[in-house]
Residue frames relative to the residue before (quaternion, step in Angstrom):
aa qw qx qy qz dx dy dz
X 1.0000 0.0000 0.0000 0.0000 0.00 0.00 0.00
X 0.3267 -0.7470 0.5150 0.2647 3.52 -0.77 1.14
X 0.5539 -0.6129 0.4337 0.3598 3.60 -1.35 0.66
X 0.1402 -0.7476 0.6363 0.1291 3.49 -1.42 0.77
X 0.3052 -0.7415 0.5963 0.0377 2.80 -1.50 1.51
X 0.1705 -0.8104 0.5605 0.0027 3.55 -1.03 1.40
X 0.3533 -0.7147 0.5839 0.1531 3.35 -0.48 1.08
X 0.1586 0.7454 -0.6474 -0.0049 3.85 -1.05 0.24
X 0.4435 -0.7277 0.5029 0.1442 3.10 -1.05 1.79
X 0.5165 -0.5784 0.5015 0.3836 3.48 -1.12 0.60
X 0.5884 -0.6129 0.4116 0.3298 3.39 -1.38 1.17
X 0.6793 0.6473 -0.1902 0.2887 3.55 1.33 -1.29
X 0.4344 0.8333 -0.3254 0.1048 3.31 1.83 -0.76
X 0.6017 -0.2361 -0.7593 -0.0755 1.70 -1.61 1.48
X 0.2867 -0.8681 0.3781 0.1461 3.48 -0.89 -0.10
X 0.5569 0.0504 -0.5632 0.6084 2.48 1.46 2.03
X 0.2378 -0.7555 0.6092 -0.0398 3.18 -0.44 1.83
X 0.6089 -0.6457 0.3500 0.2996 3.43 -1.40 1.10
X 0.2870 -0.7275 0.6155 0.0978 3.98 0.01 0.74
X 0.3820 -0.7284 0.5683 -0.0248 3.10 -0.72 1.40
X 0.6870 0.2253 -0.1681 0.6701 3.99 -0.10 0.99
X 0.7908 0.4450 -0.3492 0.2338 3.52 0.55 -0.32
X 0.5678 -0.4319 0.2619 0.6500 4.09 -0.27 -0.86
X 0.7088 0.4581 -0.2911 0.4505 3.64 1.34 -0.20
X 0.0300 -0.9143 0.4028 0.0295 3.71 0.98 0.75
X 0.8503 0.3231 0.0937 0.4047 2.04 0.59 -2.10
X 0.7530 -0.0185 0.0026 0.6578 3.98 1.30 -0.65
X 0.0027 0.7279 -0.6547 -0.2036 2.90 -1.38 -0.39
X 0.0931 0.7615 -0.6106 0.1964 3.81 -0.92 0.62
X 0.7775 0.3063 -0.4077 0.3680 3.48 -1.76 0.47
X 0.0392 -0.7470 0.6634 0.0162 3.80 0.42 0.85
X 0.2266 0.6547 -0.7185 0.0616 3.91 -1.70 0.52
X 0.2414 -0.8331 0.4819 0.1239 2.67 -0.71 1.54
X 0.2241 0.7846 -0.5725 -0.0806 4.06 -0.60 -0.37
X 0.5055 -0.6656 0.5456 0.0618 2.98 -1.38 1.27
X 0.1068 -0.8807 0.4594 -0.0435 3.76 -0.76 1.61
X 0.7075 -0.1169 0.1870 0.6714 3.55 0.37 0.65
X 0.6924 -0.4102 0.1307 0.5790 3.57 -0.41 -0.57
X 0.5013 0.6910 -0.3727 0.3638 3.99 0.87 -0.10
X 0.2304 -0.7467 0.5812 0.2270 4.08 -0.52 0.93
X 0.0631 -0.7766 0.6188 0.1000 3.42 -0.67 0.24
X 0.1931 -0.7540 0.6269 -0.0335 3.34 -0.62 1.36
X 0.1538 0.7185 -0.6782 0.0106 4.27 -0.33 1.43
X 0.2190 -0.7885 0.5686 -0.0838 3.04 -2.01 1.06
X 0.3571 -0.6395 0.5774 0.3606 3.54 -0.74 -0.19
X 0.0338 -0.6863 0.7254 -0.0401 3.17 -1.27 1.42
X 0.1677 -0.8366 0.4895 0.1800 3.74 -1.42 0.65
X 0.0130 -0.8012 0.5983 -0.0018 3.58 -0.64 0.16
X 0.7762 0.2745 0.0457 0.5657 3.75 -1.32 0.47
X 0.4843 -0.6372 0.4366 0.4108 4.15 0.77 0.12
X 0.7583 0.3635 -0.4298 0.3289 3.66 0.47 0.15
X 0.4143 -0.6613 0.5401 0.3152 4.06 -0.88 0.52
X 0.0533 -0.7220 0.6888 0.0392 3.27 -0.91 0.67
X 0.5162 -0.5662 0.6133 0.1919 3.82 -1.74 0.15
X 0.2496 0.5697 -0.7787 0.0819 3.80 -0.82 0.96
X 0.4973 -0.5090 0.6686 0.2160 3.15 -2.40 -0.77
X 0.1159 -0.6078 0.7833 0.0605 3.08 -1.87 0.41
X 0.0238 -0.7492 0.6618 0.0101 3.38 -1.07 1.15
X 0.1000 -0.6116 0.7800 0.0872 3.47 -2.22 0.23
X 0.3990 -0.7524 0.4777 0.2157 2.63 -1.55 0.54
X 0.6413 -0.5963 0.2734 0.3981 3.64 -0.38 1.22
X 0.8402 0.1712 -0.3776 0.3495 3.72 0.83 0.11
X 0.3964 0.5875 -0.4869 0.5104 3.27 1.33 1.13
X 0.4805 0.7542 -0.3920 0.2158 3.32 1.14 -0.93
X 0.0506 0.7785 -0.6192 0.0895 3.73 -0.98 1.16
X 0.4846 -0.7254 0.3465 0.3447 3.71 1.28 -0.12
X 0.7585 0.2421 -0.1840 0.5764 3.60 0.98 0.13
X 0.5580 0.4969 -0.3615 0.5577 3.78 1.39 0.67
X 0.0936 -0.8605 0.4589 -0.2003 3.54 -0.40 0.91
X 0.0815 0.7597 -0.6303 -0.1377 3.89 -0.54 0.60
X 0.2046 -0.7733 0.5971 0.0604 3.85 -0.43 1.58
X 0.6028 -0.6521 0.4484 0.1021 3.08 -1.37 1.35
X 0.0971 -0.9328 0.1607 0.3076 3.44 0.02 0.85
X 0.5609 0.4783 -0.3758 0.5616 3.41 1.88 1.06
X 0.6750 -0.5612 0.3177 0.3585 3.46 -0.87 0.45
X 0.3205 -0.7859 0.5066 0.1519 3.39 -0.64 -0.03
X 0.6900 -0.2290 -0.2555 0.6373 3.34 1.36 0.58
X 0.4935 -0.6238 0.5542 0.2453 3.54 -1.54 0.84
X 0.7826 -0.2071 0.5365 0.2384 2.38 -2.15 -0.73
X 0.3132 -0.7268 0.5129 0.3327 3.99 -0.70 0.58
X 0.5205 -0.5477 0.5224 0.3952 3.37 -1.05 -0.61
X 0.7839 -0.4934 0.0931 0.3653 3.21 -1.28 0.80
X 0.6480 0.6446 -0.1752 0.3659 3.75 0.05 0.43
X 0.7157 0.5808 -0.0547 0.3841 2.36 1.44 -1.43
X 0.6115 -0.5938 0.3426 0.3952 3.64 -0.89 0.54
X 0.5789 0.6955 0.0359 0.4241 3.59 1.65 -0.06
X 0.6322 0.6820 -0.2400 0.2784 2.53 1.38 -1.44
X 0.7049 0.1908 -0.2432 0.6383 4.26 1.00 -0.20
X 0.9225 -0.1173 -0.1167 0.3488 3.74 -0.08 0.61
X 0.0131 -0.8061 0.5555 0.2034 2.98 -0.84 0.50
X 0.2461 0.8829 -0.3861 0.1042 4.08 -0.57 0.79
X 0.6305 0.5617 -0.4100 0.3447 3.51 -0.43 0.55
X 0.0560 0.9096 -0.4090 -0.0457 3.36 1.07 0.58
X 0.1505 0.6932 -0.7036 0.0420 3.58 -1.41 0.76
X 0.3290 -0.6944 0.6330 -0.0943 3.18 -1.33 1.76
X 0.2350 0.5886 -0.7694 -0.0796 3.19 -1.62 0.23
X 0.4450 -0.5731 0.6599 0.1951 3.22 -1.79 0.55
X 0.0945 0.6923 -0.7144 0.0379 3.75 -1.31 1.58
X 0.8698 -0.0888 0.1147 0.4716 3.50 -1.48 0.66
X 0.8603 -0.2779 0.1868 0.3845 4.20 0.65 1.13
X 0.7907 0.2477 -0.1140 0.5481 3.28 1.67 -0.04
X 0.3315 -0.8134 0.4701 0.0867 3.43 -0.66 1.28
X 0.1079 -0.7606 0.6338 0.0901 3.49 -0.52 1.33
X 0.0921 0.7656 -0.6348 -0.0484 3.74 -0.89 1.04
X 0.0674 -0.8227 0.5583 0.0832 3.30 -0.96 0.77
X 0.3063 -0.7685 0.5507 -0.1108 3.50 -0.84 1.23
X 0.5496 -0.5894 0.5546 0.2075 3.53 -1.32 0.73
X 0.0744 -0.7282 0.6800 0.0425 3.18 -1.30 1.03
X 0.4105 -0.6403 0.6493 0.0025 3.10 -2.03 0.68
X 0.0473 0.8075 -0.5623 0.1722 3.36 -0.61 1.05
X 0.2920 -0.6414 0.6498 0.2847 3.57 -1.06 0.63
X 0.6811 0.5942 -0.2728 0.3294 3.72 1.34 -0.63
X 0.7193 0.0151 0.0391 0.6935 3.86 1.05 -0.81
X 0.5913 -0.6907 0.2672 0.3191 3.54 -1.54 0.36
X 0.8156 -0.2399 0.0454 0.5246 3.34 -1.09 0.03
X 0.1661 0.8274 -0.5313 -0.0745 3.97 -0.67 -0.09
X 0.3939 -0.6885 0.5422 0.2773 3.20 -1.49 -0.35
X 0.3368 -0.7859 0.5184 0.0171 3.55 -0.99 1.59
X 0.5316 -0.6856 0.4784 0.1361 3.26 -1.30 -0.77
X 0.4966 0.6860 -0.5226 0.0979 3.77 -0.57 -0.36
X 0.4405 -0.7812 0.4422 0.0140 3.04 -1.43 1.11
X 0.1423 0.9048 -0.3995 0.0378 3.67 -0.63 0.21
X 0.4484 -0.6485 0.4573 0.4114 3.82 -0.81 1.87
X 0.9569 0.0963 0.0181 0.2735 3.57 0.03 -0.79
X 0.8265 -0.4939 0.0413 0.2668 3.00 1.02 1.85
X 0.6963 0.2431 -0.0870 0.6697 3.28 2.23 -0.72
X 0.7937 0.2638 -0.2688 0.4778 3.55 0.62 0.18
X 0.2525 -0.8149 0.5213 -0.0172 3.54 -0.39 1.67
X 0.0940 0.7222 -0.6654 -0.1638 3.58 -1.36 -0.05
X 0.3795 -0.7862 0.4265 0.2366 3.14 -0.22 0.88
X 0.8332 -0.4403 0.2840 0.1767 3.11 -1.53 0.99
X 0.1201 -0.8683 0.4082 0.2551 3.96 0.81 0.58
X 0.7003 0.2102 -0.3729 0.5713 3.87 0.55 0.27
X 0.2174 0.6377 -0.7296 0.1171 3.50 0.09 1.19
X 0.4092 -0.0441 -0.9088 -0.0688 1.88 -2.77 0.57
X 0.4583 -0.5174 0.6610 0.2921 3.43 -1.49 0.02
X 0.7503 -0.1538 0.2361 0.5980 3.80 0.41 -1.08
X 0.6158 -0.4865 0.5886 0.1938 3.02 -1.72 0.32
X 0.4879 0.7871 -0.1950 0.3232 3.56 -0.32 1.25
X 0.1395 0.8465 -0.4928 -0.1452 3.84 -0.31 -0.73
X 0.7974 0.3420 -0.2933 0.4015 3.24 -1.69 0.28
X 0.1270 0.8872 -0.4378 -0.0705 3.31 0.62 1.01
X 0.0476 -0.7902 0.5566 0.2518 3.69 -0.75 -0.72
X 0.1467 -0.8311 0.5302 0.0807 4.11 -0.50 0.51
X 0.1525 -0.6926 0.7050 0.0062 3.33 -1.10 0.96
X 0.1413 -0.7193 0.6500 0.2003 3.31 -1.60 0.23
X 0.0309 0.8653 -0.4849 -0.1230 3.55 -0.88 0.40
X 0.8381 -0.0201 0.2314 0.4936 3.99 0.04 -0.35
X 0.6842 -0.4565 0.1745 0.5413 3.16 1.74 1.27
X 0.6354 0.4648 -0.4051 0.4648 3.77 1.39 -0.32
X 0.0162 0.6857 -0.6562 -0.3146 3.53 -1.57 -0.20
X 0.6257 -0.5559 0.5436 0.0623 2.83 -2.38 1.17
X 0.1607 0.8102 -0.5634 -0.0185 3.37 0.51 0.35
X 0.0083 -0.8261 0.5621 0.0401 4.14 -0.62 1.02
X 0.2585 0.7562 -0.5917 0.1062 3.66 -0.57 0.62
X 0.6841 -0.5159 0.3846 0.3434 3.58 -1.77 0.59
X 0.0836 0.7345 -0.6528 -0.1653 3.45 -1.39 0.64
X 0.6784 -0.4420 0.3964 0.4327 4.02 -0.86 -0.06
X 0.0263 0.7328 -0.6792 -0.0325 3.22 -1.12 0.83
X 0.6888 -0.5263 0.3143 0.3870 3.13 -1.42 1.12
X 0.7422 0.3989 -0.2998 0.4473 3.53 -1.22 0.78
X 0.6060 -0.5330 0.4602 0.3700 3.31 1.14 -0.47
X 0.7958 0.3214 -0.2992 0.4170 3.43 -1.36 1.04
X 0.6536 -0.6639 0.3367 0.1366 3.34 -0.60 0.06
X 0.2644 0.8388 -0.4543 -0.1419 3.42 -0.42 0.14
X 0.3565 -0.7250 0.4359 0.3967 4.35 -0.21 0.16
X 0.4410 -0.5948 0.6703 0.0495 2.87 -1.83 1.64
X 0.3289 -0.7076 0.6145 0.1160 3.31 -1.67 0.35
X 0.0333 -0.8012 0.5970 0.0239 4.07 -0.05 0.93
X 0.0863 0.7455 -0.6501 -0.1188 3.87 -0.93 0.17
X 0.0341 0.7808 -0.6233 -0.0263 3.20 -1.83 0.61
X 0.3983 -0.6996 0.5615 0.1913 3.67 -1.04 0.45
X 0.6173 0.4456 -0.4495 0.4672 3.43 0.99 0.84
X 0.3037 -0.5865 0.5705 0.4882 3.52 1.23 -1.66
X 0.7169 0.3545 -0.3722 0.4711 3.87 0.72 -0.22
X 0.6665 0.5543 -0.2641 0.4229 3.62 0.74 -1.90
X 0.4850 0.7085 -0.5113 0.0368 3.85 -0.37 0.08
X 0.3291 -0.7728 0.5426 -0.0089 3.12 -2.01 1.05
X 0.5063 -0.6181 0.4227 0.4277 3.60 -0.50 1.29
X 0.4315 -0.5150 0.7116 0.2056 2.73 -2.15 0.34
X 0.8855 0.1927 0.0492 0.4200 3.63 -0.58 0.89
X 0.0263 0.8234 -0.5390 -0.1756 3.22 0.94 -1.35
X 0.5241 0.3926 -0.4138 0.6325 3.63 1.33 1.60
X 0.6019 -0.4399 0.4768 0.4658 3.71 -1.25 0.83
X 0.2194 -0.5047 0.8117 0.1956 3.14 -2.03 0.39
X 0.7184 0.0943 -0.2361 0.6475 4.32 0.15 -0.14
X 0.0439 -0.7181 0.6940 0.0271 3.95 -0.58 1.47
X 0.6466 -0.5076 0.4607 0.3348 3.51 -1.43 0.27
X 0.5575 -0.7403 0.2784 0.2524 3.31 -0.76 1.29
X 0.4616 -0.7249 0.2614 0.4395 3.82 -0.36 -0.27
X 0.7754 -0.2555 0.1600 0.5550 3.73 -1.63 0.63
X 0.7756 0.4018 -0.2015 0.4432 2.99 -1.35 0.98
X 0.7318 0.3003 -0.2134 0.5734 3.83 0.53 -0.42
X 0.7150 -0.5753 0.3137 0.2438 3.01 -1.66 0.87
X 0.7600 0.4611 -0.1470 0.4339 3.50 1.76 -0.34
X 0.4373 0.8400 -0.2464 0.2058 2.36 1.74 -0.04
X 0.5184 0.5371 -0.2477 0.6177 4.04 1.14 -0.33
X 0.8083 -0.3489 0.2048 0.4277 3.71 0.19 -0.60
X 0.1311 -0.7487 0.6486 0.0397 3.93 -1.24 0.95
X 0.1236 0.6614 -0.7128 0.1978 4.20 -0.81 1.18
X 0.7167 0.2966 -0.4437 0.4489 2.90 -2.09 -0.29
X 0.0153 0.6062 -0.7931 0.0570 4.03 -0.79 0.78
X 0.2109 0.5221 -0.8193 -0.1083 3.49 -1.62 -0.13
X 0.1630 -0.7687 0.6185 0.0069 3.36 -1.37 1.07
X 0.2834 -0.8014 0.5079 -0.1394 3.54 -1.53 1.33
X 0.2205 0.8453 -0.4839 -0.0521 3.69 -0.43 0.15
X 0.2941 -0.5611 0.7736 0.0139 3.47 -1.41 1.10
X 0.9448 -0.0767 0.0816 0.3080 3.17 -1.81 1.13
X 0.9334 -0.0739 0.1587 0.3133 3.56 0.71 0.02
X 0.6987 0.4956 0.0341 0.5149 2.44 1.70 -1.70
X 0.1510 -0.7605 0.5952 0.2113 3.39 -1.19 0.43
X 0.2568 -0.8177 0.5150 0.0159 3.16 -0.93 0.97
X 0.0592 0.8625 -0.5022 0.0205 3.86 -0.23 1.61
X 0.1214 -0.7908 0.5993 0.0262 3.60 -0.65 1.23
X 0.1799 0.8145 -0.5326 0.1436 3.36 -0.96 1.28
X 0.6567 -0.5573 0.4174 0.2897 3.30 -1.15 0.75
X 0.3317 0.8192 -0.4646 0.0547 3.43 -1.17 0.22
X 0.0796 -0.8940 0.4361 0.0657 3.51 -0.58 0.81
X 0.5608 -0.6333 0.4729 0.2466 3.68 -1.21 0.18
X 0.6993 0.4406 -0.1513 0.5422 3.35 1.23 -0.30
X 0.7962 0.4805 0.0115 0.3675 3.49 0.23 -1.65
X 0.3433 -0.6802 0.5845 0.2791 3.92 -0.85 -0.01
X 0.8004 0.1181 0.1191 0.5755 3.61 0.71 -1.20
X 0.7713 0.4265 -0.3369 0.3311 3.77 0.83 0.42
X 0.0074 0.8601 -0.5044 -0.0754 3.25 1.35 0.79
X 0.4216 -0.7073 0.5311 0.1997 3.68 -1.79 0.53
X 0.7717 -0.0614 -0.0623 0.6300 3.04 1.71 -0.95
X 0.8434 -0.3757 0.3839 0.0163 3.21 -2.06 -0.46
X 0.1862 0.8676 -0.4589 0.0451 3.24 0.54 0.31
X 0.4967 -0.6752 0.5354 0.1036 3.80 -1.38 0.51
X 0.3986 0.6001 -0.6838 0.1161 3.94 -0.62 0.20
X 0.2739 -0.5468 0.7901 0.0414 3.61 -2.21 0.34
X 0.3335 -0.6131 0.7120 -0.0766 2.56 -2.62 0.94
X 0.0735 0.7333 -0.4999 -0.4550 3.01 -0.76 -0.39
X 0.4139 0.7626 -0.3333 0.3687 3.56 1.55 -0.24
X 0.3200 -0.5622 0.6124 0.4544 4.15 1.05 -1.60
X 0.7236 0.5563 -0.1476 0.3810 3.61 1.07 -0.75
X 0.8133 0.0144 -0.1361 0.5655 3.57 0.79 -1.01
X 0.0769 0.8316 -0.5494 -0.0251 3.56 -0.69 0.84
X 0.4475 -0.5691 0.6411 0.2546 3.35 -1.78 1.17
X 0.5282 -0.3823 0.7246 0.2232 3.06 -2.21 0.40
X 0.3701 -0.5469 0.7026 0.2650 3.63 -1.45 0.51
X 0.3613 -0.6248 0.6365 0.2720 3.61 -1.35 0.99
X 0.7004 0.3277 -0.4979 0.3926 3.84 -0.26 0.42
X 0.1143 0.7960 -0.5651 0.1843 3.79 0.53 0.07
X 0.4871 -0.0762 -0.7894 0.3657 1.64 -1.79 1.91
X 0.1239 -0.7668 0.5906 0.2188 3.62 -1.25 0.13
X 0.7075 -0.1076 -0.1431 0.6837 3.70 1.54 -0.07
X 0.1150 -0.8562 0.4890 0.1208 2.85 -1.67 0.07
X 0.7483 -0.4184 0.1091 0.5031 3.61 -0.78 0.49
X 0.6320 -0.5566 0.3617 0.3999 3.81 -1.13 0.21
X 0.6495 -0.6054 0.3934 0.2384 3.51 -1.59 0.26
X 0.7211 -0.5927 0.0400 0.3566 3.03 -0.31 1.05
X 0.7546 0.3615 -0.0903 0.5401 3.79 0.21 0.66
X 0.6040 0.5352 -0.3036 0.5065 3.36 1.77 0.51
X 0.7560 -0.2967 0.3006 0.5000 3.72 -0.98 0.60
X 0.7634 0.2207 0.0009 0.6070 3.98 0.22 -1.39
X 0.1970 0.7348 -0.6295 0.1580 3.83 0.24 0.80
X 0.7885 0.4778 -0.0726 0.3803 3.64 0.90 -1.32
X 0.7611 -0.2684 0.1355 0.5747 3.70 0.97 -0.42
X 0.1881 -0.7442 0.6283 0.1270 3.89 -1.48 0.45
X 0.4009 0.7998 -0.4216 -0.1478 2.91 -1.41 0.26
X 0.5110 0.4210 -0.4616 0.5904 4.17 -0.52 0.28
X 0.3287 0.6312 -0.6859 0.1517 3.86 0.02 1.22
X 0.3422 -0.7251 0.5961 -0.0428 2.58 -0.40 2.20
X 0.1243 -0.7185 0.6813 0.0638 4.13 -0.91 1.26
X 0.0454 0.7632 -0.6442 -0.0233 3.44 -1.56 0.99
X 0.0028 0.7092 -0.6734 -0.2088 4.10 0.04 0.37
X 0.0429 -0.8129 0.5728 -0.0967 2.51 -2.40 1.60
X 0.5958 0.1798 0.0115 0.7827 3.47 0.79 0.85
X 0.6106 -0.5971 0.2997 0.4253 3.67 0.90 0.29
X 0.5717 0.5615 -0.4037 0.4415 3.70 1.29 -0.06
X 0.3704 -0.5614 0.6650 0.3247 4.06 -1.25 0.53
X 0.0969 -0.7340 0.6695 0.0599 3.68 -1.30 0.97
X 0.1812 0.8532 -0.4779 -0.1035 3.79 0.21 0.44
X 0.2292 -0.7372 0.6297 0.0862 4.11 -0.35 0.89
X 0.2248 0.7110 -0.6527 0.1339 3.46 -1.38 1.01
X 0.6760 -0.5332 0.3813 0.3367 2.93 -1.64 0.58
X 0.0682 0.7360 -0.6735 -0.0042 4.01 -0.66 0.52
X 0.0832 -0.7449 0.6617 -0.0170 3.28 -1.04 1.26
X 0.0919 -0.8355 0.5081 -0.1881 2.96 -1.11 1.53
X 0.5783 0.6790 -0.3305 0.3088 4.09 -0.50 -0.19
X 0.6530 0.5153 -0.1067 0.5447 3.83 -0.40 -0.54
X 0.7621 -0.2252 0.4210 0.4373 2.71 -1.69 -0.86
X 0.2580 0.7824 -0.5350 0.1870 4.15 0.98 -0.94
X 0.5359 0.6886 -0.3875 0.2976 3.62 0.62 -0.47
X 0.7482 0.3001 0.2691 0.5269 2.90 0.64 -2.27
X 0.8260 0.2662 -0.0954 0.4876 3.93 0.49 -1.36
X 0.3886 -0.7751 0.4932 0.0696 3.50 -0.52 0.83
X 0.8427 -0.2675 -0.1040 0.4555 2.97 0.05 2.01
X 0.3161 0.7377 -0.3580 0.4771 3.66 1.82 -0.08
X 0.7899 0.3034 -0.3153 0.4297 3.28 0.55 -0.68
X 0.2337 0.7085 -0.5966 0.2957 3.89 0.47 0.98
X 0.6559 0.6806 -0.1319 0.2987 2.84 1.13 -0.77
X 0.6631 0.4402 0.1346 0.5903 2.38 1.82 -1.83
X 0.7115 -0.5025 0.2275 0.4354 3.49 1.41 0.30
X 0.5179 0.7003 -0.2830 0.4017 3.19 1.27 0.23
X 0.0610 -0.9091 0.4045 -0.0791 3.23 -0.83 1.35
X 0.4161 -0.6350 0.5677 0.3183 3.96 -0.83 -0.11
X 0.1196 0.7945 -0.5804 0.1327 3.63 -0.70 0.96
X 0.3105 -0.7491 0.5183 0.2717 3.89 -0.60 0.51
X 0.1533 -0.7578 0.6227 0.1204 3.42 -1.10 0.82
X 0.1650 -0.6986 0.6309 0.2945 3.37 -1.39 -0.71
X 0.3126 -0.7319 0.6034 -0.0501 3.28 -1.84 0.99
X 0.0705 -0.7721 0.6303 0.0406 3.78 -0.21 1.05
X 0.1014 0.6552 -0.7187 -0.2094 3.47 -1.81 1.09
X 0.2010 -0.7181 0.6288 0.2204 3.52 -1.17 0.44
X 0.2647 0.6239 -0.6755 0.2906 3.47 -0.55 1.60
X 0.5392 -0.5308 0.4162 0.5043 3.52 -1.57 0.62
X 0.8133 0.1444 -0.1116 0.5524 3.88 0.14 -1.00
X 0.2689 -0.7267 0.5890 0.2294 3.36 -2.00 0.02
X 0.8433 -0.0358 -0.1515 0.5145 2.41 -1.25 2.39
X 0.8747 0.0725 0.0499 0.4766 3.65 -0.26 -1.52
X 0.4239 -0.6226 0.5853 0.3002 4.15 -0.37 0.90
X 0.6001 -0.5005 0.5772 0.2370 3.53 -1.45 0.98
């Protein structure tokens, strides 16, 4: 008998809810988690006023319960000034912690050049300066690994026809970096499959060996995936698709996350998988693809607990 894996949403969902008056009014979305000394830090995209900015919500690792949180109550990086590659949003955070210093890079927004991926650094996890010859790359939705002195930098570029698919840059600085290939390492799946239209938002993990890449991806859509899907490496470089895809998927009708998910960001703690993501929901979100903002629709971060010994695929 093959093992079944049961997702169970957190009772509390969501758990960052949009906060009227605050920098997160209006949404919230892009969970990354990264672990500091003993302190989780949990950064996101919050919006206010039309523009998305990046703060945090930390615990400390022995309070830690995955759906308790103390949120900062000012962002933690802005908006650029006019000109800048930046200058109407910054979002999609992805962190890693090297030797005392946190390199997070994040999607930018411009009326001036196209989507890309930036930078900003920080000694202690809340105070950034960004990177003075951003863009980093051409691009969006990043995600960052370190390995053996290299970074993995993976995010979404356009593929003919529409939709998306995620590229792979690496560099031995964190700034200097050079495709891999200059062809997707996770391409959209073929005609007929649930991935098949487009695959973004990576958040990447490893157990024993293994690397573990969960991403979004749909058959229809550019940017509204429904579900989830699952593939590994052990290299950062070649990766399989799990043969049961999807591994989750958006909520039932009439919940918070009825309409699309993404950045399901997976962490095991205490032996349990915690995975937080963005689940947009409200409005139309059901049926109308992103139309309903309008209509009351919104971006909100949830969380998802599995308790199994491995995920999905055995180290």
């Amino acid at each position: 008998m093959e093992r079944e894996f049961i997702w169970k949403r957190y009772d509390g969902n969501p758990v960052f809810p949009a906060e009227p008056g605050t920098w997160m009014e209006s949404q919230t979305a892009n969970p990354d988690i990264l672990l500091i000394d003993d302190t989780y830090i949990m950064y996101f995209r919050g919006q206010q006023g039309g523009h998305d900015r990046i703060g945090l919500a930390a615990i400390g690792k022995a309070r830690f319960n995955g759906g308790s949180w103390m949120v900062y109550p000012e962002p933690v990086i802005d908006i650029g000034k006019k000109g800048d590659p930046d200058e109407t949003h910054v979002l999609d955070p992805a962190s890693v912690f090297i030797d005392g210093k946190v390199y997070l890079y994040y999607s930018a927004v411009s009326p001036n050049c196209d989507r890309s991926v930036c930078l900003a650094t920080s000694n202690d996890g809340i105070h950034f300066e960004k990177y003075e010859n951003n863009p980093i790359l051409i691009g969006g939705g990043p995600e960052i690994v370190f390995r053996d002195g290299v970074f993995y930098l993976y995010y979404w570029k356009e593929k003919a026809g529409g939709g998306f698919q995620i590229h792979l840059s690496t560099s031995e600085d964190g700034l200097n970096f050079s495709e891999y290939l200059n062809e997707p390492v996770l391409p959209a799946g073929p005609e007929g499959l649930w991935d098949s239209h487009t695959v973004e938002t990576p958040r990447i993990f490893e157990e024993n060996g293994l690397y573990y890449m969960v991403y979004c991806g749909s058959d229809r859509y550019d940017d509204y995936p429904w579900n989830a899907g699952l593939a590994t490496s052990r290299d950062l470089v070649s990766w399989e698709k799990y043969r049961k895809n999807p591994i989750f998927s958006r909520g039932e009708e009439g919940e918070w996350d009825e309409g699309a998910i993404w950045f399901t960001t997976v962490e095991k703690i205490e032996g349990l998988y915690y995975m937080w993501y963005e689940g947009y929901g409200g409005g139309t979100a059901r049926t109308e693809e992103y139309g309903s903002y309008l209509k009351g629709g919104k971006s909100q971060i949830g969380l998802a607990e599995l308790d199994a010994d491995y995920f999905f695929v055995k180290p």
